[in-house]
C-alpha distance (Angstrom), angle and dihedral (degrees) to the residues before:
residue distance angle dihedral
X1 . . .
X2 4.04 . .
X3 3.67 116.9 .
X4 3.77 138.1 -172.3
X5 4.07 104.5 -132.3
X6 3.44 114.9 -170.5
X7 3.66 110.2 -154.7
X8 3.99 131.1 -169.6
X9 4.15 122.7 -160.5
X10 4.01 89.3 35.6
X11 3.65 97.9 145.3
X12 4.29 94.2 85.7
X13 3.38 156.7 -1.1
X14 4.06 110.2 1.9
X15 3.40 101.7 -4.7
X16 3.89 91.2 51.1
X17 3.91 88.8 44.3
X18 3.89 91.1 53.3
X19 3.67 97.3 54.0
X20 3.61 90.0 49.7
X21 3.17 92.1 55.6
X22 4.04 101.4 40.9
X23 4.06 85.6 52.8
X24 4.08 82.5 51.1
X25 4.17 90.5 59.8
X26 4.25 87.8 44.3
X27 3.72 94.6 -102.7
X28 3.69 104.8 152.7
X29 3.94 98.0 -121.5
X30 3.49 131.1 -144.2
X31 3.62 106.3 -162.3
X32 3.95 119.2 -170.4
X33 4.26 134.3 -174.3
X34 3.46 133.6 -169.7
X35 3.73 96.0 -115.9
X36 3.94 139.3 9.9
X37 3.83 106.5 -100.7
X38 3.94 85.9 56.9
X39 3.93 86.8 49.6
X40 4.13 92.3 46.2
X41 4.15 88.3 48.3
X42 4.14 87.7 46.3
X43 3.51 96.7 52.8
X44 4.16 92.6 41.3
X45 3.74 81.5 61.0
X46 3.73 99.3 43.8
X47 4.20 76.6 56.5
X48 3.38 92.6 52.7
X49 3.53 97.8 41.3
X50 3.91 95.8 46.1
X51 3.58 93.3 -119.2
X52 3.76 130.3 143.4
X53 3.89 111.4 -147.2
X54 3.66 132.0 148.2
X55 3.70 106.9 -119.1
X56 4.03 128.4 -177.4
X57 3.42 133.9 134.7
X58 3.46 128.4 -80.1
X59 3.83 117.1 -167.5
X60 3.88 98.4 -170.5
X61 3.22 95.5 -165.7
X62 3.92 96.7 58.6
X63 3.56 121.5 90.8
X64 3.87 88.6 -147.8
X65 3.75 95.9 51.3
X66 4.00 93.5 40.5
X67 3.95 84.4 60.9
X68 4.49 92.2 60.6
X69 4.02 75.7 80.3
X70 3.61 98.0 74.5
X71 3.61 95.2 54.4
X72 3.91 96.6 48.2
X73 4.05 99.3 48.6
X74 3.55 101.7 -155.6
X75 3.47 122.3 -159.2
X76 3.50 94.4 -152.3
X77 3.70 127.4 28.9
X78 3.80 124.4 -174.9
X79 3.66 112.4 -165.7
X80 3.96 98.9 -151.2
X81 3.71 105.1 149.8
X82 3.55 117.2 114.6
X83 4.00 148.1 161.4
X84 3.87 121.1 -140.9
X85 3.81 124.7 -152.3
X86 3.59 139.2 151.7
X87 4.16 147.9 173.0
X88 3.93 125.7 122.2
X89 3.62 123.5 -52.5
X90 3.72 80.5 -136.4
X91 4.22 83.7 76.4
X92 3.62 115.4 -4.0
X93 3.89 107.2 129.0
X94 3.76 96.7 -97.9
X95 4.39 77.4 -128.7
X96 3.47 95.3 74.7
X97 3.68 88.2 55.9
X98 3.28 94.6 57.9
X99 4.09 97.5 44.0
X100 4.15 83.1 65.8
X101 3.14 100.5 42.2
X102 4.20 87.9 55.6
X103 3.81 94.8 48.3
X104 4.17 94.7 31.9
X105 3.98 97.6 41.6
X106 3.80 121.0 1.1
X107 3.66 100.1 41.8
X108 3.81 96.6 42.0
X109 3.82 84.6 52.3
X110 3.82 93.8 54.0
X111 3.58 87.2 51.4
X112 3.90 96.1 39.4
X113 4.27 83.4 59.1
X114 3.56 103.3 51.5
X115 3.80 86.4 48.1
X116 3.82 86.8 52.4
X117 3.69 87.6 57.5
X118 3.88 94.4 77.2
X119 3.47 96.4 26.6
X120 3.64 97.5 59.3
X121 4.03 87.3 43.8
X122 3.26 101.8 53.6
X123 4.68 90.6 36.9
X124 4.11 87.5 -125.5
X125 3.61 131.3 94.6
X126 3.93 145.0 94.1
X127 4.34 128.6 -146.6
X128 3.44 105.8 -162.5
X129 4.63 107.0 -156.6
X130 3.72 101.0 -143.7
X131 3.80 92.4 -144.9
X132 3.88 137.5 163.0
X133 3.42 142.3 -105.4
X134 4.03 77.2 -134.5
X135 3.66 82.0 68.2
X136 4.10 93.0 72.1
X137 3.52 102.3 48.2
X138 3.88 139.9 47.7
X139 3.84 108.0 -102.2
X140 3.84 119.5 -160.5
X141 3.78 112.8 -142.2
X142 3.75 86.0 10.6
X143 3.70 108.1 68.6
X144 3.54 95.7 113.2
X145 3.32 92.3 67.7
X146 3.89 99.8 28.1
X147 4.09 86.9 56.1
X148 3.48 91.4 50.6
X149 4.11 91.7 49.7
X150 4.09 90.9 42.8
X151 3.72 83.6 54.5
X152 3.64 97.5 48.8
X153 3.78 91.8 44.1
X154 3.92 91.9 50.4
X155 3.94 80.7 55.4
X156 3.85 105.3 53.4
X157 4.50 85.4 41.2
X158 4.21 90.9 52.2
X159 3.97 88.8 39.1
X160 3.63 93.4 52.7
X161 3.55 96.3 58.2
X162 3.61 88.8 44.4
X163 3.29 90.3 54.5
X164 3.92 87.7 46.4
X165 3.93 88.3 63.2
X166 3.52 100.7 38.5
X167 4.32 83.3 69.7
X168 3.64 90.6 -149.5
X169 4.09 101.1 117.9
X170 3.71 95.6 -114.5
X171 3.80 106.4 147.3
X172 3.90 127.1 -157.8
X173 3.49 128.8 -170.6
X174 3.79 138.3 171.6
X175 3.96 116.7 -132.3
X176 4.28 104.9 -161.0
X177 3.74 116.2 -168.6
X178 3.52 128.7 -151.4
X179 4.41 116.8 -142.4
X180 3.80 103.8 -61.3
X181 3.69 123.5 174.4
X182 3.70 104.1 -99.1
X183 4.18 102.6 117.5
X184 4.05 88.0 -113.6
X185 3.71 80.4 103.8
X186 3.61 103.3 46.3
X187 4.09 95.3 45.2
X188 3.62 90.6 41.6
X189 3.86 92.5 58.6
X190 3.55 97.9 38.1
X191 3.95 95.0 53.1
X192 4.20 94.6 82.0
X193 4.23 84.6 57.1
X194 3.96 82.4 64.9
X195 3.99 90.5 67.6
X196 3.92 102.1 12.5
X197 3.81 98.9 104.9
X198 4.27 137.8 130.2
X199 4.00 91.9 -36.0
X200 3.82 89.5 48.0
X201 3.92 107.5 116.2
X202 4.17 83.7 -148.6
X203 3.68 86.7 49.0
X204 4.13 91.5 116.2
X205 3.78 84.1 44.3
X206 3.28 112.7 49.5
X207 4.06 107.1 82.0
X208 3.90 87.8 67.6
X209 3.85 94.9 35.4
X210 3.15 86.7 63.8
X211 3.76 92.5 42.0
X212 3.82 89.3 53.0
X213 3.61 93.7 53.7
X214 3.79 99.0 56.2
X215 3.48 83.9 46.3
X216 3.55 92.9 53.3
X217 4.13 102.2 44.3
X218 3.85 83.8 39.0
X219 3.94 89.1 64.4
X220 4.13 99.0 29.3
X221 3.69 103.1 40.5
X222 3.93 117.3 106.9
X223 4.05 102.1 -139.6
X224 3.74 89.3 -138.0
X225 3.27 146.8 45.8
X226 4.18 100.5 -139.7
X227 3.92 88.6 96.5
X228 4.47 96.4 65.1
X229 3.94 94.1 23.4
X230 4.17 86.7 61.0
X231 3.88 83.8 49.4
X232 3.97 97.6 46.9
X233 3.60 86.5 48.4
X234 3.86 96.7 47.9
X235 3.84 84.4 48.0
X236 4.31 86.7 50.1
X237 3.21 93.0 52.4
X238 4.26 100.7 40.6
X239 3.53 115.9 112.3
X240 4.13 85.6 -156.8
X241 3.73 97.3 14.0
X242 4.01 113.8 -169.1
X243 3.81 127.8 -94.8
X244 4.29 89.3 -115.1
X245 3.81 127.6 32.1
X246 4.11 105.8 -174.7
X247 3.51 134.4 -174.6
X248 3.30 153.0 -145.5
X249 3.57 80.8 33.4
X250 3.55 95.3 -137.7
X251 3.84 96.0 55.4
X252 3.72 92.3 45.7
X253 4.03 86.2 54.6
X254 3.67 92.7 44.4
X255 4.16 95.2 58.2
X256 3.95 80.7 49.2
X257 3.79 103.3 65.4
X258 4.21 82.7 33.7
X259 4.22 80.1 65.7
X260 3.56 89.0 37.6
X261 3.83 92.8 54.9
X262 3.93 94.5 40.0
X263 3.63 104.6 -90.6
């Protein structure tokens, strides 16, 4: 059955990837970006690609913007947009904390409500957290980011059973992925080399952190996206959709059995 999926974060990587691919399966697709010039380059490719999609942007974190929701009613709505930043809570300006947790927790809560509204009216709906796997396990040098995605994923697991009692058939789920080969890695882990300098405490460390790292991403990223878009659209299209949707599968069972052994 056709749905209307409202999706924030559209203009790249997964986000962009899932709407494709929602539009593919003749879900009527609401597709949303953070500013204009992302929304004028998605709809040039929906052109190009032959697809019809309604694209406009989004700004999650304004109050005006959030409100375009209540007019368009979505039956789904898949809260992907994000920010990425990292550095030691030892130093990180306590500000950029609180940037991601805006975007990554309070704003995609103000928007999750007023798509509740309808939902909970009319007893049918589904809010999909875009999450991370980040979200499950301590990170070093990525805790902003990692707090911000435990936070979120604490969110969608207490609003589920909310949800549960309310007895409206409202689903929530949480969709966690794994290091995919999107960039959103590679500019989220470069951004604490724009203020690490002399006073940094990591100062004598950072040339091979940031060796390590490329290392690292180089070796664990997925290079597409196929694996989590096929498990946001099995969670679209769920009538009961599970509490966690992982992938790459591999990653997603690697941060288990780190749990399991106490990481």
């Amino acid at each position: 059955m056709s749905k209307t999926v409202l999706i924030t974060g559209a203009g790249s990587g997964i986000g962009r990837d899932t709407a494709f691919a929602l539009a593919a399966r003749g879900h009527r697709v609401l597709a949303t970006t953070f500013n204009e010039t992302q929304a004028d380059e998605l709809r040039a490719l929906c052109q190009h690609r032959g697809v019809a999609m309604d694209v406009f942007k989004l700004d999650i974190c304004s109050a005006a913007d959030r409100e375009l929701i209540l007019a368009k009613q979505p039956d789904v709505l898949i809260n992907n947009a994000a920010l990425g930043d990292s550095g030691s809570l030892a130093e990180v300006d306590v500000d950029r904390i609180r940037r991601l947790f805006e975007v990554n927790l309070f704003a995609t809560l103000e928007l999750t409500q007023l798509a509740l509204r309808s939902m909970i009216a009319r007893q049918s709906g589904t809010v999909l957290f875009v999450s991370s796997i980040a979200g499950r396990i301590p990170m070093p040098f990525l805790m902003p980011y990692s707090m911000s995605k435990f936070a979120l994923s604490a969110a969608g697991a207490g609003l589920r059973e909310e949800m549960d009692q309310l007895g409206r058939n409202v689903q929530i789920a949480l969709i966690e992925p794994g290091a995919i080969h999107t960039g959103f890695n590679q500019s989220m882990t470069e951004s604490k080399y724009a203020w690490m300098g002399e006073k940094s405490y990591f100062k004598a460390q950072a040339a091979l952190m940031h060796a390590k790292e490329k290392r690292i991403f180089g070796f664990l990223e997925a290079r597409s996206t196929d694996s989590i878009v096929r498990q946001i659209v099995r969670a679209t299209e769920a009538r009961r959709p599970k509490l966690r949707y992982v992938a790459p599968w591999l990653q997603g069972a690697g941060v288990r059995l780190a749990r399991i052994f106490g990481a």
